[in-house]
mmCIF file of the N, C-alpha and C atoms, coordinates in Angstrom:
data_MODEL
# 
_entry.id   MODEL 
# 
loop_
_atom_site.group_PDB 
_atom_site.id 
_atom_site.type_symbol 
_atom_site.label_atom_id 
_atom_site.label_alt_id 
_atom_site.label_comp_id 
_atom_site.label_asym_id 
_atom_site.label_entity_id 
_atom_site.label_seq_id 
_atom_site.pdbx_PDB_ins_code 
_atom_site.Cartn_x 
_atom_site.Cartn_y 
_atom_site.Cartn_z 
_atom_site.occupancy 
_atom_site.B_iso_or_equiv 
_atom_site.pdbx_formal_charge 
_atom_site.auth_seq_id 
_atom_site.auth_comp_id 
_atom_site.auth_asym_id 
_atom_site.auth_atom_id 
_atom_site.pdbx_PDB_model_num 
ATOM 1   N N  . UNK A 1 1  ? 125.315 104.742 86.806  1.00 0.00 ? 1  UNK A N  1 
ATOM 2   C CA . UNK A 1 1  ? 124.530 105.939 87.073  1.00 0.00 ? 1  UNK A CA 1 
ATOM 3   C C  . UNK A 1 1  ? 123.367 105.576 88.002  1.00 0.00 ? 1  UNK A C  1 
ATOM 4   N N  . UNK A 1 2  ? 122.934 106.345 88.969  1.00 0.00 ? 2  UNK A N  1 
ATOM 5   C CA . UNK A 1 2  ? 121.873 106.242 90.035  1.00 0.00 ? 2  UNK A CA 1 
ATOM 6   C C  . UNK A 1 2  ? 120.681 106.152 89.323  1.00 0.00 ? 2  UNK A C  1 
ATOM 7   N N  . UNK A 1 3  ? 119.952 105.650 89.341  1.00 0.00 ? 3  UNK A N  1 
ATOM 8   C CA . UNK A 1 3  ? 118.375 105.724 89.641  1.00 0.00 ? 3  UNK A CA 1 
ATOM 9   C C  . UNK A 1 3  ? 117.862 107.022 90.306  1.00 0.00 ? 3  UNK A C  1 
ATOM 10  N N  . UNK A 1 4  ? 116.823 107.451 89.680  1.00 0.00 ? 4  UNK A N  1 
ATOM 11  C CA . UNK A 1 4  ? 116.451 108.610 89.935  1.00 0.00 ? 4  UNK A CA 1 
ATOM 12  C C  . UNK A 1 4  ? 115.200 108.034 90.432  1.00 0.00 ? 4  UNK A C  1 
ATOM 13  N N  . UNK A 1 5  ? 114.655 108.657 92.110  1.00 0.00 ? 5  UNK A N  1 
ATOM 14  C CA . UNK A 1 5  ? 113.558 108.263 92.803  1.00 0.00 ? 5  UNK A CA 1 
ATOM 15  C C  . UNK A 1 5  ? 112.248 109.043 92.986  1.00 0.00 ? 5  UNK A C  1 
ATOM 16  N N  . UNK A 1 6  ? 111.580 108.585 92.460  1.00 0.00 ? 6  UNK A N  1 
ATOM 17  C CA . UNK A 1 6  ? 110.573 110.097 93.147  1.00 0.00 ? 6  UNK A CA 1 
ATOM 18  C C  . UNK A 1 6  ? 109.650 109.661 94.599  1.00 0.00 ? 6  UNK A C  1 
ATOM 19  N N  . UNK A 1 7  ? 109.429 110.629 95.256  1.00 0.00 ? 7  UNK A N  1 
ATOM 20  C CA . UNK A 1 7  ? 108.371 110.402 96.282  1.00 0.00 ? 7  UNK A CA 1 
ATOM 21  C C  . UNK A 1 7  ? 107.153 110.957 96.037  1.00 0.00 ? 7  UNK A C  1 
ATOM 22  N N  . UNK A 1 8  ? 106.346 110.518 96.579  1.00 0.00 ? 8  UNK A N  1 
ATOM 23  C CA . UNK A 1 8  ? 104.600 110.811 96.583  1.00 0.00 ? 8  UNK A CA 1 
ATOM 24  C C  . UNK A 1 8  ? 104.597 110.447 98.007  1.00 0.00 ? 8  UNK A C  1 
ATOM 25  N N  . UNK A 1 9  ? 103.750 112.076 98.180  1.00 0.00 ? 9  UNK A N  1 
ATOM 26  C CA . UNK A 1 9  ? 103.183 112.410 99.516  1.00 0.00 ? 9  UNK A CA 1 
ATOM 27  C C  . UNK A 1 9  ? 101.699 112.036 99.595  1.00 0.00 ? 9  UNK A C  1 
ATOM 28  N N  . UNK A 1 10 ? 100.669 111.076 100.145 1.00 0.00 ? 10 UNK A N  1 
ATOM 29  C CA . UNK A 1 10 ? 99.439  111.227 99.789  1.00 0.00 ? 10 UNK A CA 1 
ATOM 30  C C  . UNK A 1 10 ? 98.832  111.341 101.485 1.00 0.00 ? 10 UNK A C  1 
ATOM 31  N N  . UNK A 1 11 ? 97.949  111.963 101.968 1.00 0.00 ? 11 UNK A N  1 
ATOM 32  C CA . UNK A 1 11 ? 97.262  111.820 102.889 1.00 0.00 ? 11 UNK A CA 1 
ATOM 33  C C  . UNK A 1 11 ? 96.294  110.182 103.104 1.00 0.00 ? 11 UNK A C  1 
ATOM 34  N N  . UNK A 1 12 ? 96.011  110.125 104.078 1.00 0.00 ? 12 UNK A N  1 
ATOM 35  C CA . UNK A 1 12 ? 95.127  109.424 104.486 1.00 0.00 ? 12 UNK A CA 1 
ATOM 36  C C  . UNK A 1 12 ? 93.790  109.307 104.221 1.00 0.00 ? 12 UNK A C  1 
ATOM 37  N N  . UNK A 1 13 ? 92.970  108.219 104.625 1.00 0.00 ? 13 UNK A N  1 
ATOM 38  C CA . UNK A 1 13 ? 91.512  108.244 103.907 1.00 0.00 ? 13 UNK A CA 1 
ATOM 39  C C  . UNK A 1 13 ? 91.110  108.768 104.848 1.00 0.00 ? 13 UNK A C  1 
ATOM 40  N N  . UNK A 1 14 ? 89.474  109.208 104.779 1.00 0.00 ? 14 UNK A N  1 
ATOM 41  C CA . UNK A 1 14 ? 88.762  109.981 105.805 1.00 0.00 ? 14 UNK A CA 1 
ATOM 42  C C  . UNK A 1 14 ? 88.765  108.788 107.124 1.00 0.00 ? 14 UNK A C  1 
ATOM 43  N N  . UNK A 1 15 ? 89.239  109.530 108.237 1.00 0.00 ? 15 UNK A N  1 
ATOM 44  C CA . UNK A 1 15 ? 88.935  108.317 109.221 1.00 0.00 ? 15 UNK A CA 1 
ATOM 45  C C  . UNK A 1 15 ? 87.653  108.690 110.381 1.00 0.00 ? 15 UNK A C  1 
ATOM 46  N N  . UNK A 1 16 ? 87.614  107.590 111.181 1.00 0.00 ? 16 UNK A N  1 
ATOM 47  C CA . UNK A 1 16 ? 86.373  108.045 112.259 1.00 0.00 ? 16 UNK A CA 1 
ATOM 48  C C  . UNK A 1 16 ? 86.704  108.528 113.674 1.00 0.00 ? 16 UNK A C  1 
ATOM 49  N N  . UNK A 1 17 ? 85.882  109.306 113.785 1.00 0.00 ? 17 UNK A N  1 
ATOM 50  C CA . UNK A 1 17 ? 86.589  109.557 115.307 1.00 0.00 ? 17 UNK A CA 1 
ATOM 51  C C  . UNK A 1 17 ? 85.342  109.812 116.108 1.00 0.00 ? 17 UNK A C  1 
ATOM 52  N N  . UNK A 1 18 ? 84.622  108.640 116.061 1.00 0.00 ? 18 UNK A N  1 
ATOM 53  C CA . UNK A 1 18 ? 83.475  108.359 116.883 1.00 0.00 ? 18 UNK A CA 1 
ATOM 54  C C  . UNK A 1 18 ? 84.216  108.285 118.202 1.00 0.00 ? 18 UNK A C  1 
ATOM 55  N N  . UNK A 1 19 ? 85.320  107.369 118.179 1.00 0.00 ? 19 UNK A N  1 
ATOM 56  C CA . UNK A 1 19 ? 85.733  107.623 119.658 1.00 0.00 ? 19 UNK A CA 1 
ATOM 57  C C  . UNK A 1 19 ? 87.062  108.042 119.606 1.00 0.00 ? 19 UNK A C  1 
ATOM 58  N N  . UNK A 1 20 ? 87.020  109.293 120.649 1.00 0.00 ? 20 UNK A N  1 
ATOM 59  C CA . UNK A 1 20 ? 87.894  110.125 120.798 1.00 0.00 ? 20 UNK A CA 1 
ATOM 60  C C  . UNK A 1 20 ? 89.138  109.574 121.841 1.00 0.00 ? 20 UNK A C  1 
ATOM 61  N N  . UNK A 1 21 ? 89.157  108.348 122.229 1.00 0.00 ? 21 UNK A N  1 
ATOM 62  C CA . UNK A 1 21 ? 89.904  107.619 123.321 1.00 0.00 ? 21 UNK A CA 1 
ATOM 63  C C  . UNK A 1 21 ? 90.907  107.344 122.156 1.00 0.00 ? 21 UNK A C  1 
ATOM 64  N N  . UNK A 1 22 ? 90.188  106.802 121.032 1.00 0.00 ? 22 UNK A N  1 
ATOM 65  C CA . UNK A 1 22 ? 91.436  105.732 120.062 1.00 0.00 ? 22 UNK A CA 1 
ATOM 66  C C  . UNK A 1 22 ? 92.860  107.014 119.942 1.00 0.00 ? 22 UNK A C  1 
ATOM 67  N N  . UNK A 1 23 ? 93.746  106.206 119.710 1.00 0.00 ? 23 UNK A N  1 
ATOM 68  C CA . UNK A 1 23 ? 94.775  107.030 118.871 1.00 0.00 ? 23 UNK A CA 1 
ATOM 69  C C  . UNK A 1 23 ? 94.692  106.489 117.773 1.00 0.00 ? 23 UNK A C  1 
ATOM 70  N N  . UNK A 1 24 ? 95.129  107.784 116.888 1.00 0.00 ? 24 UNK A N  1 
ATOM 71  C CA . UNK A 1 24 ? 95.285  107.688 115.411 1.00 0.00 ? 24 UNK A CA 1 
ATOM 72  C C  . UNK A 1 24 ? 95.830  106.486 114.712 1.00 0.00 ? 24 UNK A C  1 
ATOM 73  N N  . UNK A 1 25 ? 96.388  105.404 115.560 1.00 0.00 ? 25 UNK A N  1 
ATOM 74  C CA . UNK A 1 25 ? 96.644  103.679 115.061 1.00 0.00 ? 25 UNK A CA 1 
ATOM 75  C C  . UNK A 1 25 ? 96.018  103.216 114.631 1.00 0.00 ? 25 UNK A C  1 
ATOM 76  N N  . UNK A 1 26 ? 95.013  103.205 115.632 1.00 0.00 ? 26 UNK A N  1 
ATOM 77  C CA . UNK A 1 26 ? 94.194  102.564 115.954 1.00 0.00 ? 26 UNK A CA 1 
ATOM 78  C C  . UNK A 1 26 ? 92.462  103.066 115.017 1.00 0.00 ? 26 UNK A C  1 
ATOM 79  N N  . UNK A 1 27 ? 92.615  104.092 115.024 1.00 0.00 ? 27 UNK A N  1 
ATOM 80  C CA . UNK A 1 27 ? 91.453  104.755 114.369 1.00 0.00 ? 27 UNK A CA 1 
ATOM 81  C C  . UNK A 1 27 ? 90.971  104.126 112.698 1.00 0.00 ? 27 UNK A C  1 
ATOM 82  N N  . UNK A 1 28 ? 89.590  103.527 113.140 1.00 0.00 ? 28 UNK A N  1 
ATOM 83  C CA . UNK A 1 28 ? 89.431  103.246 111.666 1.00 0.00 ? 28 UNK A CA 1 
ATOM 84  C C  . UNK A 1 28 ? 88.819  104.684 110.994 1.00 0.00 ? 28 UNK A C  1 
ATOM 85  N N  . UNK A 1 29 ? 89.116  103.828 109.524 1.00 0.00 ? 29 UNK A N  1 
ATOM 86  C CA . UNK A 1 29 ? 88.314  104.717 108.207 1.00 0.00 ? 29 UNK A CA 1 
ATOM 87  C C  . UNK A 1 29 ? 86.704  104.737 108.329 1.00 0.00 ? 29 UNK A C  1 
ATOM 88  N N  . UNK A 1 30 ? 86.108  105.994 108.337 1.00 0.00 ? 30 UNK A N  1 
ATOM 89  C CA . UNK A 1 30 ? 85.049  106.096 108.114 1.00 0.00 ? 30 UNK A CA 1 
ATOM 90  C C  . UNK A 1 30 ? 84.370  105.578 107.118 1.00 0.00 ? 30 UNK A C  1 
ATOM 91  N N  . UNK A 1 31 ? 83.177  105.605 106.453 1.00 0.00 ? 31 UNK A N  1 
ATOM 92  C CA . UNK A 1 31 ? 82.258  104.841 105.844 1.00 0.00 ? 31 UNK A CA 1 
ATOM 93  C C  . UNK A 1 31 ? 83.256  105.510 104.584 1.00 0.00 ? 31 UNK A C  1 
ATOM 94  N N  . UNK A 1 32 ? 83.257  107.089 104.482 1.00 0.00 ? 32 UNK A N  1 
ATOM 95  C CA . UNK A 1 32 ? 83.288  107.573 103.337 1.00 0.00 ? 32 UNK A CA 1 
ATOM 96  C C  . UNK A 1 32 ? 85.054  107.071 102.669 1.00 0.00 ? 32 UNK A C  1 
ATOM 97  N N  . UNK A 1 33 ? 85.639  106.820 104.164 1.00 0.00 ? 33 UNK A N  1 
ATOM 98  C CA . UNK A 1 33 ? 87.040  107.062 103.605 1.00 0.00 ? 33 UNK A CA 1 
ATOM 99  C C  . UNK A 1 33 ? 87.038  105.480 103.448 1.00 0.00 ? 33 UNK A C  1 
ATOM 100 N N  . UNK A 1 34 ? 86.438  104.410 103.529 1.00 0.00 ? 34 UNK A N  1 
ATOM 101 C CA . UNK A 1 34 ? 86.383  103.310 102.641 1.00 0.00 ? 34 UNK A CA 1 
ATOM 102 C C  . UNK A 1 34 ? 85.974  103.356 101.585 1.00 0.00 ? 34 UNK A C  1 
ATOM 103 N N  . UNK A 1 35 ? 84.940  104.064 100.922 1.00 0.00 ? 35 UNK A N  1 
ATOM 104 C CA . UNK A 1 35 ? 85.084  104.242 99.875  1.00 0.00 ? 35 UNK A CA 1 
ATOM 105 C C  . UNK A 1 35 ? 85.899  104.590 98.781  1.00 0.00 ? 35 UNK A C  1 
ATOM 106 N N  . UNK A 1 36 ? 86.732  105.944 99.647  1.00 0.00 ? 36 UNK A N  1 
ATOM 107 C CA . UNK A 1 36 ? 87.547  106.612 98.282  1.00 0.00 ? 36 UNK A CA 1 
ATOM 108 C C  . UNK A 1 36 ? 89.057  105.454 98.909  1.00 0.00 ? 36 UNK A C  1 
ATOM 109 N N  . UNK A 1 37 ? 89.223  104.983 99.592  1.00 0.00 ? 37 UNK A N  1 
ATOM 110 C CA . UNK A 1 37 ? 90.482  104.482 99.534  1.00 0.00 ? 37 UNK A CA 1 
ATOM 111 C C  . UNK A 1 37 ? 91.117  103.787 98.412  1.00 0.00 ? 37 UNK A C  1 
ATOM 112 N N  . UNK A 1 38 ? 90.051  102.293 97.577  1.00 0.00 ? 38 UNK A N  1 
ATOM 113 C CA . UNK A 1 38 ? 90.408  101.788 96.847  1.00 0.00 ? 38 UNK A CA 1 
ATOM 114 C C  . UNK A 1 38 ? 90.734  103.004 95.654  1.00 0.00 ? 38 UNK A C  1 
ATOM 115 N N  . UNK A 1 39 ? 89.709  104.018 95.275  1.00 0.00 ? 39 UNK A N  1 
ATOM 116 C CA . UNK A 1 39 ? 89.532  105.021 94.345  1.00 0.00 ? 39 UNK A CA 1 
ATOM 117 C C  . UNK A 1 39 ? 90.992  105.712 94.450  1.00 0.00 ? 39 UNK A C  1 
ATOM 118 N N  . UNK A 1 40 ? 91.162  105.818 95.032  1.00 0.00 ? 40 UNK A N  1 
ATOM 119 C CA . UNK A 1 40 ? 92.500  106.555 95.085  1.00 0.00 ? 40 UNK A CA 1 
ATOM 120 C C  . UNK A 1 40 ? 93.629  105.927 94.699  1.00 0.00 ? 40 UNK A C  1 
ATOM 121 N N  . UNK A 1 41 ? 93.599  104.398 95.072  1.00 0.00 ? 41 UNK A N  1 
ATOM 122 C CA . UNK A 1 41 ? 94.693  103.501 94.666  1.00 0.00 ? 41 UNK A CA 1 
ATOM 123 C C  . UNK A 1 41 ? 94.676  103.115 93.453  1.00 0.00 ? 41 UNK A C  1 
ATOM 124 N N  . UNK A 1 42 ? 93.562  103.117 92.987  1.00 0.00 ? 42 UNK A N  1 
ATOM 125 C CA . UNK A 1 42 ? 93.307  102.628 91.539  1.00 0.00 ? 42 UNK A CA 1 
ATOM 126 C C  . UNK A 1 42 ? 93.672  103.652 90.528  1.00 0.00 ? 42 UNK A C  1 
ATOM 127 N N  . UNK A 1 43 ? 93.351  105.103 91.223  1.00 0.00 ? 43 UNK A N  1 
ATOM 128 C CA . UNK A 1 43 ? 93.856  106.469 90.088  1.00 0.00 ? 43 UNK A CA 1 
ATOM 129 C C  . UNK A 1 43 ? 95.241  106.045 89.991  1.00 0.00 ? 43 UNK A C  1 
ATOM 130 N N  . UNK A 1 44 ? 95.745  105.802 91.541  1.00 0.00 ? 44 UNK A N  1 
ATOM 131 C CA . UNK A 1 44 ? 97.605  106.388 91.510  1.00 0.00 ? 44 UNK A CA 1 
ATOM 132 C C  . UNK A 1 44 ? 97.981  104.500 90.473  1.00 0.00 ? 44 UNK A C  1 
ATOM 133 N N  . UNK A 1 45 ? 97.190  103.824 90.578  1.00 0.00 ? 45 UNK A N  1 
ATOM 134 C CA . UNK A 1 45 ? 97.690  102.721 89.538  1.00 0.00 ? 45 UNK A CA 1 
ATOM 135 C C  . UNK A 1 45 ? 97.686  102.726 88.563  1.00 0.00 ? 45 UNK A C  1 
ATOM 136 N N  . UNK A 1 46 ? 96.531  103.658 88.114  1.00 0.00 ? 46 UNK A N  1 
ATOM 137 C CA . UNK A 1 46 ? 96.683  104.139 86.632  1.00 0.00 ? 46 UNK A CA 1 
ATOM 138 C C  . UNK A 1 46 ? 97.417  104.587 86.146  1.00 0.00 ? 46 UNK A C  1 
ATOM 139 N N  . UNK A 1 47 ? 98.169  106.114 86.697  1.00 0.00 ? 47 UNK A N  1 
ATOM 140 C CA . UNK A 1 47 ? 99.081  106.817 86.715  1.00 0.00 ? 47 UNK A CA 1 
ATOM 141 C C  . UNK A 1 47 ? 100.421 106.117 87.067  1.00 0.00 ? 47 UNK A C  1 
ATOM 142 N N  . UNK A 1 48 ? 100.651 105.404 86.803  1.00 0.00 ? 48 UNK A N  1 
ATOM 143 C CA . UNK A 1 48 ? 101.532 104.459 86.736  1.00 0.00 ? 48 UNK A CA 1 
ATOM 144 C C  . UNK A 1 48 ? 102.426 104.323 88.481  1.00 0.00 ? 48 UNK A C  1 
ATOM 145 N N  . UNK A 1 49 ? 101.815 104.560 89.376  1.00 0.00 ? 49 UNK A N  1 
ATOM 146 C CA . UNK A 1 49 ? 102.529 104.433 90.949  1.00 0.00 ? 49 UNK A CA 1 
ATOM 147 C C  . UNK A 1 49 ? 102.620 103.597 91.372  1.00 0.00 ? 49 UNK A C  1 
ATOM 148 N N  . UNK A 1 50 ? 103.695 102.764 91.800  1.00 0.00 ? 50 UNK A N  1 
ATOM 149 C CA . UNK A 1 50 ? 103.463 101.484 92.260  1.00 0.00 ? 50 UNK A CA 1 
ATOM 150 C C  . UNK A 1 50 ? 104.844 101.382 93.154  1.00 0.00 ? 50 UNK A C  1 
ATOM 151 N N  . UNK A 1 51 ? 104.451 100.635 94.555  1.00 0.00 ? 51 UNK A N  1 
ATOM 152 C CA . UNK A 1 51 ? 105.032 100.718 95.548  1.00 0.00 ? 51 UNK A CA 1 
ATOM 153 C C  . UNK A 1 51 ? 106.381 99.960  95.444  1.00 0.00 ? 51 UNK A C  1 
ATOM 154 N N  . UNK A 1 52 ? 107.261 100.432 95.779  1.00 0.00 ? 52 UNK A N  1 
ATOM 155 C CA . UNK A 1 52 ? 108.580 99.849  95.686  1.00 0.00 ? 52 UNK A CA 1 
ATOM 156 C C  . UNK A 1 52 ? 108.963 99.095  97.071  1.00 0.00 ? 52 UNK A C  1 
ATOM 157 N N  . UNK A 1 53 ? 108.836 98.145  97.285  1.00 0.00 ? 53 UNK A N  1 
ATOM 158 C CA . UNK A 1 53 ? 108.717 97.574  98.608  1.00 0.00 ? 53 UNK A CA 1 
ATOM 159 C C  . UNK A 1 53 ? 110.489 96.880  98.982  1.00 0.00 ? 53 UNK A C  1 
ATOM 160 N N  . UNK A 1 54 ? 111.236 97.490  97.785  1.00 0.00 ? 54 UNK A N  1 
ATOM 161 C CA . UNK A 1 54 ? 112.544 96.920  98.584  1.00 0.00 ? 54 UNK A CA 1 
ATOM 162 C C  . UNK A 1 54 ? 113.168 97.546  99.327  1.00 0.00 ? 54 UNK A C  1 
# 
């Protein structure tokens, strides 16, 4: 019997766009969206999410 998969959609952290030249690759996280990044990873770790990297 298959394995049943789920996906999680999550957005991105707040990023900066002090400069408007970068593309979105390239674009770092703002002050704030370093903050909540770990915060966010740590909720979805709680909640039992954890990346399936195979």
């Amino acid at each position: 019997m298959a394995t049943t998969k789920q996906l999680l959609l999550l957005r991105h952290a707040k990023s900066s766009w002090d400069d408007p030249d970068l593309i979105d690759f390239d674009r770092p996280l703002s002050g704030r969206g370093v903050k909540a990044a770990p915060l966010a990873g740590r909720e979805l770790a709680r909640q039992g999410w954890l990346p399936d990297l195979a």
